[in-house]
C-alpha positions as CSV (number, residue, x, y, z in Angstrom):
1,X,-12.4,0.6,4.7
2,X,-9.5,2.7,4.6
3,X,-6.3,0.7,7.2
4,X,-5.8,1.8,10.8
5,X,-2.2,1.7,10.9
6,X,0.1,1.0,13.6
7,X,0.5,3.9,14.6
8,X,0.6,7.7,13.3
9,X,3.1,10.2,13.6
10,X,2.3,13.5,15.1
11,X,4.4,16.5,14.7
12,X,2.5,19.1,17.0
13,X,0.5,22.0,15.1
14,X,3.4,24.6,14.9
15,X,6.1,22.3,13.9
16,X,5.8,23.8,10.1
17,X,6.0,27.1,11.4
18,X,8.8,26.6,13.9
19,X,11.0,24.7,11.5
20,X,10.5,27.7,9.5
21,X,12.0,29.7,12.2
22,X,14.4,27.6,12.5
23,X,15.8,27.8,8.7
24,X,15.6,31.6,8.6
25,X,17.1,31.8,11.5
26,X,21.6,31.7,11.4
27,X,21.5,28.8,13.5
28,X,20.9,25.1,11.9
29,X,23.4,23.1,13.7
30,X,23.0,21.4,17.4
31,X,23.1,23.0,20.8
32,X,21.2,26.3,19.5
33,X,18.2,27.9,20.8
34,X,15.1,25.6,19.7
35,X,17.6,22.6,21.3
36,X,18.3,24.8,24.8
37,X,14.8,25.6,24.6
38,X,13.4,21.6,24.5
39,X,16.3,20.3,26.9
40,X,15.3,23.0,29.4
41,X,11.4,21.8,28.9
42,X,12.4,18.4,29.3
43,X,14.4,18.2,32.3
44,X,11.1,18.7,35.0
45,X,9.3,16.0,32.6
46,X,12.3,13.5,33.4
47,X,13.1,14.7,37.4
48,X,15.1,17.5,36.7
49,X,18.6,16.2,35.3
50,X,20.3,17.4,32.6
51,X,19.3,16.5,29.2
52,X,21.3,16.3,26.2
53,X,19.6,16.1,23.0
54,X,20.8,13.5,20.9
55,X,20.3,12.4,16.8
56,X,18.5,9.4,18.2
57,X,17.6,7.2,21.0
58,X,20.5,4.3,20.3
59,X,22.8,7.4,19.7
60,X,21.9,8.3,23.8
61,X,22.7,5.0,24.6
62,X,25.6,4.6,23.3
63,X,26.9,8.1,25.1
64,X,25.5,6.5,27.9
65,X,28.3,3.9,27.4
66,X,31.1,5.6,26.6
67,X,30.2,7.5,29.6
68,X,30.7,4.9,31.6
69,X,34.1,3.9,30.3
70,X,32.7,0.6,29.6
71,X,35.3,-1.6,27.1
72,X,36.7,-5.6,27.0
73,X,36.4,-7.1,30.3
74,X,33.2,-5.0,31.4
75,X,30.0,-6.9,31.4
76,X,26.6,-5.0,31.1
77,X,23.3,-6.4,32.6
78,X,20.2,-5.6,29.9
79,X,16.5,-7.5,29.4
80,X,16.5,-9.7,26.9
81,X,13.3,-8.8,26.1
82,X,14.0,-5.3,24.2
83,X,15.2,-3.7,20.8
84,X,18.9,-4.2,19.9
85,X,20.5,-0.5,20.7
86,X,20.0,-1.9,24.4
87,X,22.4,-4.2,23.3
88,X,24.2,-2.7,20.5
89,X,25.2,0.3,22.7
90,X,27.2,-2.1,25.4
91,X,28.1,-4.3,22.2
92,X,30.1,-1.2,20.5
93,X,32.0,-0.6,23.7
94,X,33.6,-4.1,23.9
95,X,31.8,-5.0,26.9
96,X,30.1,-8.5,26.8
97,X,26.3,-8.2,27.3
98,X,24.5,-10.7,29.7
99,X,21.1,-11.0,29.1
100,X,18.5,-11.1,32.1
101,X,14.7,-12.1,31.7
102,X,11.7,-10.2,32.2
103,X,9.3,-10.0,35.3
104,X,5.9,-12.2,33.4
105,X,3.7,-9.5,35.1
106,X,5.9,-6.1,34.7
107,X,7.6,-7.2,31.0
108,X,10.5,-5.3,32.5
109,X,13.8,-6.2,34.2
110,X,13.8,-6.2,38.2
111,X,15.8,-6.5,40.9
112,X,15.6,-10.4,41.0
113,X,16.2,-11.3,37.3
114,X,19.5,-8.7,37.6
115,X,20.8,-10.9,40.9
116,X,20.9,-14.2,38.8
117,X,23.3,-12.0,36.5
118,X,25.6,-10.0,38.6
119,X,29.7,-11.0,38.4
120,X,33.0,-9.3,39.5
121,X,33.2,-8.4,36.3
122,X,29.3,-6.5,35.9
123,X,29.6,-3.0,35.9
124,X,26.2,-1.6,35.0
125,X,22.6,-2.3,34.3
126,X,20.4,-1.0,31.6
127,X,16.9,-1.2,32.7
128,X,14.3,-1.0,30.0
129,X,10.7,0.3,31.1
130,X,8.5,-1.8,29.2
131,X,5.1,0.1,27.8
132,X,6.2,2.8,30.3
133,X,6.0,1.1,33.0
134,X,8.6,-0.3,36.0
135,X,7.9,-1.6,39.0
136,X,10.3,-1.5,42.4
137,X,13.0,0.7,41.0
138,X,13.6,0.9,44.9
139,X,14.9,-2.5,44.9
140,X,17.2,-2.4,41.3
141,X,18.4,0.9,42.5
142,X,19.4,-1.1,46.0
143,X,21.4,-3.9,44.0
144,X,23.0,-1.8,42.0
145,X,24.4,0.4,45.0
146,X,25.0,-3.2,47.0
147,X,27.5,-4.4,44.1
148,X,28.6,-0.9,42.9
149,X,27.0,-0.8,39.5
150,X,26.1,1.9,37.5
151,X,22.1,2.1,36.9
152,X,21.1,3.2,33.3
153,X,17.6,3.4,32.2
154,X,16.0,3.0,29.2
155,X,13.4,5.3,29.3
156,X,12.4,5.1,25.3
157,X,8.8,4.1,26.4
158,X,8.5,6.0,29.4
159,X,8.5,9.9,29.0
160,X,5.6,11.0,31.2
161,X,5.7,8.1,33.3
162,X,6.5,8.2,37.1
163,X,6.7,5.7,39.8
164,X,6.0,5.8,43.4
165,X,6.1,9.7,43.0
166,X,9.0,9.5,40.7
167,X,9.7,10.4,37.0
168,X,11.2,7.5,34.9
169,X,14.6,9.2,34.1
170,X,15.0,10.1,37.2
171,X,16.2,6.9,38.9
172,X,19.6,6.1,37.1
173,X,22.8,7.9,37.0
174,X,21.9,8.3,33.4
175,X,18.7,7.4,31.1
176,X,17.9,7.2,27.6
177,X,14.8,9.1,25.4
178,X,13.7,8.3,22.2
179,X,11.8,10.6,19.7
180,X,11.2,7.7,17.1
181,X,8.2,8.6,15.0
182,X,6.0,5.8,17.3
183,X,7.1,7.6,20.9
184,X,4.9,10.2,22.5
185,X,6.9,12.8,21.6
186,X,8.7,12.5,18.4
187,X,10.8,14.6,15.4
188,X,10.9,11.4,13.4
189,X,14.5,10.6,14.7
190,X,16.0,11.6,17.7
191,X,16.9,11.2,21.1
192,X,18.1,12.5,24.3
193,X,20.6,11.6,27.5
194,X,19.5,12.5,31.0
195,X,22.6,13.3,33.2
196,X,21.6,12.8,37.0
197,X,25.1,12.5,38.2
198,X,26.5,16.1,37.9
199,X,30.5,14.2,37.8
200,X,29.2,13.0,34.5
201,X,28.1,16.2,33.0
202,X,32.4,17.1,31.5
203,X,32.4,13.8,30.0
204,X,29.2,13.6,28.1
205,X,29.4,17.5,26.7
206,X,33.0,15.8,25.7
207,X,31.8,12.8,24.0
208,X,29.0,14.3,22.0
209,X,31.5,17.2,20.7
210,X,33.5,15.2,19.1
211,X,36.2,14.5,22.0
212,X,36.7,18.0,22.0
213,X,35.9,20.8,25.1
214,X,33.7,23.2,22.6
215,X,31.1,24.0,25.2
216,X,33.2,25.2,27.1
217,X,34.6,27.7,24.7
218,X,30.9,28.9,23.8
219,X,30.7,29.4,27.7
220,X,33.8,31.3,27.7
221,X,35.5,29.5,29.8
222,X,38.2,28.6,27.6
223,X,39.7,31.0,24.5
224,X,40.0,27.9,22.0
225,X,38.7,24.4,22.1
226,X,40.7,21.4,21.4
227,X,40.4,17.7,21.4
228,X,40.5,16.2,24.7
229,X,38.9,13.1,24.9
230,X,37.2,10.1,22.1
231,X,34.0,11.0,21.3
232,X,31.3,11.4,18.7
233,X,28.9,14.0,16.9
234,X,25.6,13.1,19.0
235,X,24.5,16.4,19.0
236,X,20.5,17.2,17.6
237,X,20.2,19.9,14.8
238,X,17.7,23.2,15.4
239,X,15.2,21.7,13.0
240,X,14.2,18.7,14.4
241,X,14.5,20.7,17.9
242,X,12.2,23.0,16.5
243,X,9.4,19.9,16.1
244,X,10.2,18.6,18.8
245,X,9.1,22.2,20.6
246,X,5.9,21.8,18.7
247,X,5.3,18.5,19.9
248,X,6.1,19.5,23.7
249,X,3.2,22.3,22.9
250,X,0.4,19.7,22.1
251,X,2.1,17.5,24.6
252,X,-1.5,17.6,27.0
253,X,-3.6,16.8,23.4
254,X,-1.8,14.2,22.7
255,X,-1.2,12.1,26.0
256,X,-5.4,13.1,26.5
257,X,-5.6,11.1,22.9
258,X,-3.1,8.1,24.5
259,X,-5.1,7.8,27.5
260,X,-8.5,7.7,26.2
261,X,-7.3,5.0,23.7
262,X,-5.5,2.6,26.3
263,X,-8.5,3.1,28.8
264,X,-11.0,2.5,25.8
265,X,-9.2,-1.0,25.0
266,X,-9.1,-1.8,28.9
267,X,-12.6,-1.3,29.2
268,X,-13.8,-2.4,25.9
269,X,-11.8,-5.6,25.9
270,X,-12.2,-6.8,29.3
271,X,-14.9,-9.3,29.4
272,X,-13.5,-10.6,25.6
273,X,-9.9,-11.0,27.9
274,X,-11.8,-12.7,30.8
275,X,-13.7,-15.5,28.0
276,X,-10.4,-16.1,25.7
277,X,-7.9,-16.6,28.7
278,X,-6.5,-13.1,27.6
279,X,-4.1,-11.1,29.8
280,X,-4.8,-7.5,29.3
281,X,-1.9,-4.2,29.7
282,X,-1.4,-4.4,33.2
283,X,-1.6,-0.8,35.8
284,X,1.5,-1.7,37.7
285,X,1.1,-0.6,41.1
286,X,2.3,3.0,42.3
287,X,3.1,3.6,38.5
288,X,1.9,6.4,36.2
289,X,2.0,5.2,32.5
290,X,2.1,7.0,29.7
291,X,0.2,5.2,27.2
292,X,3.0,4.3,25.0
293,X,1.4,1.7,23.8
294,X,-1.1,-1.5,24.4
295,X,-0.6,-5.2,24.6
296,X,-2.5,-8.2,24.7
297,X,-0.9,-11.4,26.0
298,X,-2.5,-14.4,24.1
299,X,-3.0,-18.1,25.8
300,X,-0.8,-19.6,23.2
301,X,1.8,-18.4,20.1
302,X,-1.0,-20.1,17.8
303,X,-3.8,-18.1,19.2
304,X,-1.8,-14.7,18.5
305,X,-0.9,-15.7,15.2
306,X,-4.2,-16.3,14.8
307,X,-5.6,-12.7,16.4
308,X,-2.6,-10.9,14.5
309,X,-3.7,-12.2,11.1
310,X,-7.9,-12.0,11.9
311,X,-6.9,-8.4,12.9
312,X,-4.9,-7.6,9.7
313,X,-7.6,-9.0,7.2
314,X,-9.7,-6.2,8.6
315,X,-7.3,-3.6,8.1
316,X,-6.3,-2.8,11.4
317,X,-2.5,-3.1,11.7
318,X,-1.8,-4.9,14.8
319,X,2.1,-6.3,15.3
320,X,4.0,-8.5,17.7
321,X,7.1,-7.0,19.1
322,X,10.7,-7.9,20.4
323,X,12.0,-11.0,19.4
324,X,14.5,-12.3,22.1
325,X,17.9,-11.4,22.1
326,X,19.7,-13.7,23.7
327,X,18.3,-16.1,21.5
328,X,19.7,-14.1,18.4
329,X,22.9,-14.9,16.7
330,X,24.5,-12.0,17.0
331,X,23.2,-12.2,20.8
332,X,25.0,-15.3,21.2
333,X,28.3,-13.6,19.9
334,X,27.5,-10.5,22.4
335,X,27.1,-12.4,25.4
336,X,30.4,-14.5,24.7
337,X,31.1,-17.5,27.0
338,X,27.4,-17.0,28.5
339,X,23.9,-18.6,27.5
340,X,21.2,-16.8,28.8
341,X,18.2,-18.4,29.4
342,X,15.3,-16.3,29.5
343,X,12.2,-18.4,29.5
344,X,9.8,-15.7,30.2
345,X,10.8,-13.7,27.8
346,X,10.9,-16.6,25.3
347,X,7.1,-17.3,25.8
348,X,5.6,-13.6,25.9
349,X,7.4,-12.9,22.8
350,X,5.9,-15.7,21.7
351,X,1.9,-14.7,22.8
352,X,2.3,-10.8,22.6
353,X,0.3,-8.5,20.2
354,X,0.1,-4.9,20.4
355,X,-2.7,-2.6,19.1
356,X,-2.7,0.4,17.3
357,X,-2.2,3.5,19.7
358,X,-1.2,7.0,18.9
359,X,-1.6,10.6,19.9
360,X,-4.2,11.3,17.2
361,X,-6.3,8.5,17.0
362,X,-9.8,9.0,17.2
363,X,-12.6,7.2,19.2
364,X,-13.7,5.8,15.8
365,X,-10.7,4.1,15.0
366,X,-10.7,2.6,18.7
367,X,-14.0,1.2,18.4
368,X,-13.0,-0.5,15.3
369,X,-9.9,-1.8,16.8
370,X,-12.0,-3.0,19.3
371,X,-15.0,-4.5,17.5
372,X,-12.4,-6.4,15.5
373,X,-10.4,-7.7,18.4
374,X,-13.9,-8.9,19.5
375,X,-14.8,-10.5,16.5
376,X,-12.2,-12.9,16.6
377,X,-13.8,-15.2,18.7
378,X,-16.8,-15.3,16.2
379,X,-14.6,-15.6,13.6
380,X,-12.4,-18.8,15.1
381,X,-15.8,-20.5,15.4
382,X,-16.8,-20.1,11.6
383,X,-14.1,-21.4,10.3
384,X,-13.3,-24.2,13.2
């Protein structure tokens, strides 16, 4: 039977047709139509700040840092339990990285792992929203505003989510998209910044043009640009822009296919959970996910080895995710003087697999994920 993969990437019906446009058109570089046209669709999706379209996801989050100022001396609070451009982005600045752990229930960063981490010298806190989910953002927020830190969020999993009424994006000074060929919304590579302090909005249009004040000399305002500040080129060309509008159209197809999948596996799997001392995705309370993706939480690192490999015999692509950071080496070298322990993160990464889950997939290829899951029980049996 043919592999269910991982996952699938979707480029919305009329992403052919509109990177046609785009090429005929006299514009190819960033910050023209198909990109004002995306960042305008994308600010109500994220709260309403102002987003910044970006080559990736770690290219947002390292404007995010340079936003900040952040260099030697600086320390930056991130999970543990994430993908390295967290890190990397604080890394790049100088800044030391501390490492918090994970709530066990929420797989995301809270208020209460962020206390056991805060210093004179802490000056922000990226917090990652695990699966698209966070839970009391009213309580980070709080702590951050108590001790004067910058809140950043890391919103690579979250586009479409909202808590307690709120978009994810919406909460931080500044958060981070990602249009990696497994998000929701994708152009293979990309990325965006959401600005939601307007005494921010200079420096990033500075930063991603190079250090210099161009968009202000398309806006008129000035009659030549020059350089003013250090910066980058983090700007988003018009093609991927352009499939990145396509995706945006099929945006309701596509979450409808996410849903159905995660609420398929929370049904289908939930007496197999209850028998196998399984712990099932989570619905956070007074949280909206977007079915970015769908985890199982194993009893022991054994028994997911076991699951990953029974599901991968029968060609359906199940993986583990993030390995810890702090425990990496060049963790260790981030975080300087500091050791973080993060226990909880230590043993979900140990017991975590995730399923196949993308904006295509059909209710066949569910149902086979799920019969397979299933079948593992049978199958440890056999061969016991």
């Amino acid at each position: 039977m043919p592999a269910i993969p991982f996952n699938r990437p979707y480029a919305g019906r009329r992403a052919a047709a509109n990177v046609e446009d785009a090429l005929r058109s006299a514009h190819h570089s960033g910050d023209g139509p198909w990109c004002e046209q995306v960042a305008e669709r994308l600010s109500p999706m994220v709260g309403g700040g102002r987003v910044f379209l970006t080559p990736s996801g770690t290219d947002a989050l390292e404007l995010a840092c340079m936003a900040l100022g952040l260099g030697p001396g600086d320390e930056v609070i991130v999970p543990s339990f994430t993908f390295s451009s967290t890190a990397t982005a604080v890394q790049r600045t100088g800044a030391t990285v501390r490492f918090a752990d994970v709530d066990p229930v929420t797989l995301s960063m809270g208020a209460a792992q962020v206390a056991e981490r805060v210093t004179s010298r802490t000056r922000a806190v990226i917090a990652v929203h695990y699966g698209g989910q966070s839970s009391s953002m009213a309580e980070l927020s709080a702590l951050c505003d108590a001790h004067g830190l910058t809140l950043v969020e890391d919103a690579a999993h979250a586009l479409g989510g909202t808590h307690e009424g709120r978009a994810y994006g919406s909460f931080g000074a500044l958060a981070c998209l990602s249009f990696h060929e497994t998000k929701n919304l994708s152009s293979g590579e990309g990325g965006a910044l959401v600005v939601n302090d307007p005494r921010l909005y200079e420096r990033v249009e500075q930063l991603r043009e190079k250090g210099t004040d161009r968009s202000k000399f398309f806006r008129g305002q000035v009659d030549k640009y020059t350089w003013v500040s250090p910066g980058s080129s983090f700007l988003l060309g018009e093609l991927l822009a352009a499939v990145l509008a396509a995706g945006l159209d099929d945006w309701d197809l596509t979450q409808a296919r996410r849903h159905a999948g995660w609420d398929a596996y929370e049904s289908g799997l939930a007496s197999f959970a209850a028998d196998h001392d399984i712990t099932l995705h989570p619905r956070l309370p007074d949280t909206r996910h977007p079915a970015h993706l769908y985890y199982l939480l194993a009893p022991s690192g054994q028994a997911r080895d076991e699951l990953l490999a029974h599901c991968r015999s029968r060609h359906v692509l199940a993986v583990s995710h993030y390995q810890p950071l702090a425990e990496s080496s060049e963790g260790r070298r981030a975080s300087g003087p500091y050791a973080d322990e993060c226990p909880v993160t230590a043993d979900v990464s140990a017991r975590l697999l995730r399923l196949p889950l993308y904006g295509s997939m059909t209710d066949d290829e569910v149902d086979s994920v799920i019969t397979t899951v299933r079948a593992w029980a049978t199958d440890r049996v056999v061969h016991a």
